[in-house]
C-alpha positions as a Markdown table, in Angstrom:
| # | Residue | x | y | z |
|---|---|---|---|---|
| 1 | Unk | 8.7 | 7.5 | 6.6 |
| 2 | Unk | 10.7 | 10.3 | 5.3 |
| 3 | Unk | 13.2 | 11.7 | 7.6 |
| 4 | Unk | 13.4 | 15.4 | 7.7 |
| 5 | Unk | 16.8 | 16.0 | 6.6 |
| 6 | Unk | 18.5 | 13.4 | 4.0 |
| 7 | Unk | 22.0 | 15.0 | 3.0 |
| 8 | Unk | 22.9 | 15.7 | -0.1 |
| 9 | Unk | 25.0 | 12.6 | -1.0 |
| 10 | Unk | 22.4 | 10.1 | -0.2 |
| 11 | Unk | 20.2 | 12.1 | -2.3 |
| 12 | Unk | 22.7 | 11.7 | -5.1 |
| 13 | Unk | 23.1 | 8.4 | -4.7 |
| 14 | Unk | 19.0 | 7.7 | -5.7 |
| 15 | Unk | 19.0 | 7.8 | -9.1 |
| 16 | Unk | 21.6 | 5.3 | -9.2 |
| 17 | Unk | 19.8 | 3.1 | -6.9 |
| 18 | Unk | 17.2 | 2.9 | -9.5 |
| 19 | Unk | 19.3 | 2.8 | -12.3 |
| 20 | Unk | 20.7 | -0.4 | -11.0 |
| 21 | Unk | 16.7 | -1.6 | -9.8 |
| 22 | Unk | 15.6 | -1.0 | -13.3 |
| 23 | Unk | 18.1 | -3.2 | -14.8 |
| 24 | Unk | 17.8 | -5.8 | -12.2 |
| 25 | Unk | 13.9 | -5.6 | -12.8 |
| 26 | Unk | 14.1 | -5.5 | -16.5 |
| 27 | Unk | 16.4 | -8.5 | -16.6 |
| 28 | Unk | 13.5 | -10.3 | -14.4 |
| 29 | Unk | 15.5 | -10.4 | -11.0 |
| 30 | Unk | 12.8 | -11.0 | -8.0 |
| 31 | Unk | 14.9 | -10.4 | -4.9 |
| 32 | Unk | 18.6 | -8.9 | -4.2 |
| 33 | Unk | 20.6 | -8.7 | -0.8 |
| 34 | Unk | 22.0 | -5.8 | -0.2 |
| 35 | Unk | 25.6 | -7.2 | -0.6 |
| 36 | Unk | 25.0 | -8.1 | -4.3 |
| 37 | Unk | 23.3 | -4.3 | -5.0 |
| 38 | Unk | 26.2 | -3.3 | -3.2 |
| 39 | Unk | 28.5 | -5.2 | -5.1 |
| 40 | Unk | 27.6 | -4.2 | -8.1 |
| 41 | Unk | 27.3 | -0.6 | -7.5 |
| 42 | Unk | 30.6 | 0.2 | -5.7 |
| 43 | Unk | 29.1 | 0.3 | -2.6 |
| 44 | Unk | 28.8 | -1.4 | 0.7 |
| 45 | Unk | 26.6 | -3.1 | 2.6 |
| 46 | Unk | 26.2 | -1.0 | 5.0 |
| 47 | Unk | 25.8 | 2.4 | 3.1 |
| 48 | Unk | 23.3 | 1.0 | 1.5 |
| 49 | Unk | 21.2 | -0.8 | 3.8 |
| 50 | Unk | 22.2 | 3.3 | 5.9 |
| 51 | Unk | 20.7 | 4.7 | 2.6 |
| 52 | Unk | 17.3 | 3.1 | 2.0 |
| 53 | Unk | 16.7 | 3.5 | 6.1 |
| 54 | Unk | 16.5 | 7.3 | 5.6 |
| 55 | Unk | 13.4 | 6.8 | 3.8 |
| 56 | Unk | 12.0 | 3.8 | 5.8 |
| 57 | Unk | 12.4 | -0.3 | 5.7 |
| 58 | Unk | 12.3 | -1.9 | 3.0 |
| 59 | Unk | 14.2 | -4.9 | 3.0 |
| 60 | Unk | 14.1 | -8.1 | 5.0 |
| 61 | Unk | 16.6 | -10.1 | 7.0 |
| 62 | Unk | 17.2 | -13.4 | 5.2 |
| 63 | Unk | 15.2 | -12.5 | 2.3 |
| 64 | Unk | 17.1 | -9.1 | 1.4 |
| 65 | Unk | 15.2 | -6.6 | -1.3 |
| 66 | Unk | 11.6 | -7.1 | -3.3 |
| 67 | Unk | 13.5 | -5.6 | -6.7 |
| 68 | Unk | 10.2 | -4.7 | -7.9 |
| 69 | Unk | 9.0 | -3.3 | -4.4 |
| 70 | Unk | 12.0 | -1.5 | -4.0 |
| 71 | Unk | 12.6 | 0.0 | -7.7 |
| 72 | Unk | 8.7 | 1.3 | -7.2 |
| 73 | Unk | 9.5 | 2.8 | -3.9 |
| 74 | Unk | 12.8 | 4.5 | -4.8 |
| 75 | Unk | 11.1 | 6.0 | -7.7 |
| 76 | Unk | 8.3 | 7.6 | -5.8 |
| 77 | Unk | 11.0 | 8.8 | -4.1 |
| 78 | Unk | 12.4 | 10.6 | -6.5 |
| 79 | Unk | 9.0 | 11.9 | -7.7 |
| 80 | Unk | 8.9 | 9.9 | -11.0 |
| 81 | Unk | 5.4 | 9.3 | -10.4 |
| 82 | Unk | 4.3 | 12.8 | -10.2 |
| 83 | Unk | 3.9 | 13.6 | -13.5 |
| 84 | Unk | 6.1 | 16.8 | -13.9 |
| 85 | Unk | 6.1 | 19.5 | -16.7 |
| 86 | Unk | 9.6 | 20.3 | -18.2 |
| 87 | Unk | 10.3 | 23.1 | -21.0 |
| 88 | Unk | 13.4 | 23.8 | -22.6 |
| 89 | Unk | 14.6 | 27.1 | -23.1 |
| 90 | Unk | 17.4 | 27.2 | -26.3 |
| 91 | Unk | 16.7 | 25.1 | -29.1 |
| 92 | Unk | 20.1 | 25.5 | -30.0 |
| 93 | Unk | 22.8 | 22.4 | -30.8 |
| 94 | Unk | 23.0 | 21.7 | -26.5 |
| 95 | Unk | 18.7 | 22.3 | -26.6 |
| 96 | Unk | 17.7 | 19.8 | -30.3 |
| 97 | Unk | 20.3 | 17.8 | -28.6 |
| 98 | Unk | 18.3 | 17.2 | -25.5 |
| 99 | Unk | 14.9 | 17.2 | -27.5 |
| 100 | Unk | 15.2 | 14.9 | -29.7 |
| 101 | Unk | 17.3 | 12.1 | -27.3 |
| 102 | Unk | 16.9 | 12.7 | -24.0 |
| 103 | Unk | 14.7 | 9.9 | -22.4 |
| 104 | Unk | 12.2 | 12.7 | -20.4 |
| 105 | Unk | 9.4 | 10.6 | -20.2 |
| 106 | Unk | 11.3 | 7.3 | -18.4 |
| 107 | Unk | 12.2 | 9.7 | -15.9 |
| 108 | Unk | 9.1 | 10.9 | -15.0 |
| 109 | Unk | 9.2 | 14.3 | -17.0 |
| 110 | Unk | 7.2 | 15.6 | -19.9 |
| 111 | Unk | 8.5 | 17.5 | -22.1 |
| 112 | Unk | 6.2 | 20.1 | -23.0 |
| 113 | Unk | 7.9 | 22.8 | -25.0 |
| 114 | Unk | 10.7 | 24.7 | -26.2 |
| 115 | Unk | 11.4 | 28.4 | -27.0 |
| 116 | Unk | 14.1 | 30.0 | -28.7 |
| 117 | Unk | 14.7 | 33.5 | -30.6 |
| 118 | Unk | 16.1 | 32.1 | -34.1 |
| 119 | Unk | 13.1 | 33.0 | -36.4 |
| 120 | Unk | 14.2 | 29.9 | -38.7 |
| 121 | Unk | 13.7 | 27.8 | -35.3 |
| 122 | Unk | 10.5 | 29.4 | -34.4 |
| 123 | Unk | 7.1 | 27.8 | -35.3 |
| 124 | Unk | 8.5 | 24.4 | -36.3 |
| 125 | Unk | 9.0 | 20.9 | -34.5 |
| 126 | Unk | 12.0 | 19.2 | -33.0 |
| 127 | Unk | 11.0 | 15.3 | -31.6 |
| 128 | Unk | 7.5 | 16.7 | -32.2 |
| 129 | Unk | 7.8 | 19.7 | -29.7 |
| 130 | Unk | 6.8 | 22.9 | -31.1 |
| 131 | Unk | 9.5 | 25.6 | -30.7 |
| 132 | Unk | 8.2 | 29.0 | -29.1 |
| 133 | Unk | 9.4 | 32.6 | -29.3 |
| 134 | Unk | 11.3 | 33.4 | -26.0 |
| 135 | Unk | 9.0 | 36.7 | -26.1 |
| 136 | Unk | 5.6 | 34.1 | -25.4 |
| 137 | Unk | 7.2 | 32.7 | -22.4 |
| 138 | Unk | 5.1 | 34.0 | -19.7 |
| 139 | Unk | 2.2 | 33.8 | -22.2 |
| 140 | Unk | 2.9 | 30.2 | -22.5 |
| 141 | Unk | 3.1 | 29.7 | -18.8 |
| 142 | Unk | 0.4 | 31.1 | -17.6 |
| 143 | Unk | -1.7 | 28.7 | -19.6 |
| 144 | Unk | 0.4 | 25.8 | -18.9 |
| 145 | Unk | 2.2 | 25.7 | -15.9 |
| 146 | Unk | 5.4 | 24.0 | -15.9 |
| 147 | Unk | 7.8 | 22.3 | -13.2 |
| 148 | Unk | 10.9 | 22.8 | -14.5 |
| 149 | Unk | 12.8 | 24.6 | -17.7 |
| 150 | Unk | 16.1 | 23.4 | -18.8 |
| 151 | Unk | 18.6 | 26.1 | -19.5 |
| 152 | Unk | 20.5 | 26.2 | -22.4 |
| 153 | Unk | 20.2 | 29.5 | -23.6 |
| 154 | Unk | 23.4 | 31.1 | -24.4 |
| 155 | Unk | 25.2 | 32.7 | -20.9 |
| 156 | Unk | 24.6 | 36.1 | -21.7 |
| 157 | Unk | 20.9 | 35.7 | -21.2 |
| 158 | Unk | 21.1 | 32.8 | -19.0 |
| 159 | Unk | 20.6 | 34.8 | -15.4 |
| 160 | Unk | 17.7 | 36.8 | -16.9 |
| 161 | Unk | 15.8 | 33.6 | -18.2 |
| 162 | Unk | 15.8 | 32.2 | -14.8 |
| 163 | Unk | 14.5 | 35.0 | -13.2 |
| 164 | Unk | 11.7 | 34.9 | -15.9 |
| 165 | Unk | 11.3 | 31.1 | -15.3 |
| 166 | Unk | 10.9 | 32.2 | -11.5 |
| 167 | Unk | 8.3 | 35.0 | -11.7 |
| 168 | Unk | 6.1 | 32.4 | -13.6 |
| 169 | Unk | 6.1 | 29.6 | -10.7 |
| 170 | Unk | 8.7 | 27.2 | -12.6 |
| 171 | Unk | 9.9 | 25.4 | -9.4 |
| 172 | Unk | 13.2 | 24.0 | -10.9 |
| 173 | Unk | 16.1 | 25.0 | -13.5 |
| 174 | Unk | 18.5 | 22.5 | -14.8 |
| 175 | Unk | 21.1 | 24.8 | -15.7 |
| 176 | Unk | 23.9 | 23.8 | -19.0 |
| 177 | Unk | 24.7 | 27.5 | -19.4 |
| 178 | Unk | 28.0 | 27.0 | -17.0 |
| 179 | Unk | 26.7 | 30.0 | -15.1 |
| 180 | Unk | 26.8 | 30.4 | -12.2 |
| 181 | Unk | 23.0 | 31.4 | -11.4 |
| 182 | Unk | 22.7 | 34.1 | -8.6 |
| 183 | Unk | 20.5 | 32.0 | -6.0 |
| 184 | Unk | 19.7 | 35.0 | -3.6 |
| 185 | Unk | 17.4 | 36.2 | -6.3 |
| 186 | Unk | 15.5 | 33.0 | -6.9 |
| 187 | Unk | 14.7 | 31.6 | -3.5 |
| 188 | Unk | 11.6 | 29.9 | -4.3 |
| 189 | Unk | 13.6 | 27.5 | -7.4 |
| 190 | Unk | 15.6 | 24.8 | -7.0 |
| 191 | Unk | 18.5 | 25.0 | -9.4 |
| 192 | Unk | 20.7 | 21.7 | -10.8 |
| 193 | Unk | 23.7 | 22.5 | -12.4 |
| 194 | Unk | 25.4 | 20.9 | -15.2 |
| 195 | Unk | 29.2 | 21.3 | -16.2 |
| 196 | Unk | 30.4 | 19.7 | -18.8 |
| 197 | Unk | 33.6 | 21.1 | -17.9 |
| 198 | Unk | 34.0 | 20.6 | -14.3 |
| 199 | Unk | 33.0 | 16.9 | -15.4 |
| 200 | Unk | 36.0 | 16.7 | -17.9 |
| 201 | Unk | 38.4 | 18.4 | -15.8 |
| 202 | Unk | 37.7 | 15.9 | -12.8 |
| 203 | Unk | 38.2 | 13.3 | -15.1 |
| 204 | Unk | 41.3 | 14.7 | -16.5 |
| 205 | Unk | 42.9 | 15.3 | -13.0 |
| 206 | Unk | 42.1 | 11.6 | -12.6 |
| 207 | Unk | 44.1 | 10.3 | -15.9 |
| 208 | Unk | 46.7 | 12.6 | -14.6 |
| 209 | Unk | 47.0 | 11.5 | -10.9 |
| 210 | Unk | 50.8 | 10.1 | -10.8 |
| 211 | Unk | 51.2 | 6.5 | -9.1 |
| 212 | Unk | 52.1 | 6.7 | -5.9 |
């Protein structure tokens, strides 16, 4: 059973627990201790084994983890099973991007839309999702719910498409915009953020670390 506070880091660590399941499944592995997942994640034993018990038991002594079992269960989990709605708002070079090569449906999303202001945009098909005016967005929504809209709208109208995507019912924003989304005001969404730039600069700080 689920416990009723998982921190944010084991929480984090999910999706590449089933990364590593799905691989393991798909290359027909049957069982795996939780040294060899650990092993090949970067992980111990022991964080893992601490992981999985925040959510209930799952493996067994001697026998270690059902790959199958345990891929299934760490997906519902994560709600991959629950058939969520995703829009994207920008259809953009960040937003085609996204459309046309993001894997949505293997992780449990479907992609039901996008909107955008371009009139050369509007009215046609990217990865065979129709591209909407921004200005039919509550229109839209009100006849088809959604669970989540992606942002990447450009950062001058990024705060004001949340609160939009708010006042409809959209329960979560995953936010490219690199703004920084003022949370007070949208206390019934759950907001992800993306930045590309944090990302590079923590990798640059790495490459730059002298030896010791």
């Amino acid at each position: 059973m689920r416990k009723e506070k998982i921190s944010s880091a084991v929480i984090r660590r999910l999706p590449r627990y089933y990364r590593h399941l799905d691989d393991l499944y798909r290359a027909g592995t049957v069982r795996i201790s939780s040294s060899a997942l650990a092993k090949s994640m970067g992980l111990t034993a022991s964080q893992i084994r601490q992981d999985l018990s925040c959510f209930g038991g799952f493996g067994q002594q001697g026998y270690g983890y059902n790959v199958e079992r345990l891929r299934s269960e760490v997906a519902e989990i994560l709600g991959m099973n629950r058939d969520h709605t995703i829009m994207i708002l920008g259809a953009g070079n960040l937003g085609r991007a996204l459309i046309e090569n993001f894997p949505f449906a293997a992780n449990g999303f479907r992609l039901t839309a996008a909107f955008d202001v371009n009139p050369g945009l509007v009215g046609t098909r990217l990865g065979g999702v129709l591209i909407h005016h921004m200005d039919d967005l509550e229109q839209f929504l009100e006849e088809n719910p959604a669970s989540v809209g992606v942002l990447t709208v450009p950062a001058r109208v990024a705060v004001e498409s949340a609160r939009r995507l708010s006042a409809c019912g959209v329960t979560g924003i995953w936010n490219f915009t690199n703004v920084e989304l003022p949370l007070r005001e949208l206390p019934d969404i759950k907001v992800e953020n993306v930045h590309f730039a944090d990302s590079l600069l923590t990798l640059s700080y790495m490459i730059s670390e002298e030896p010791v």
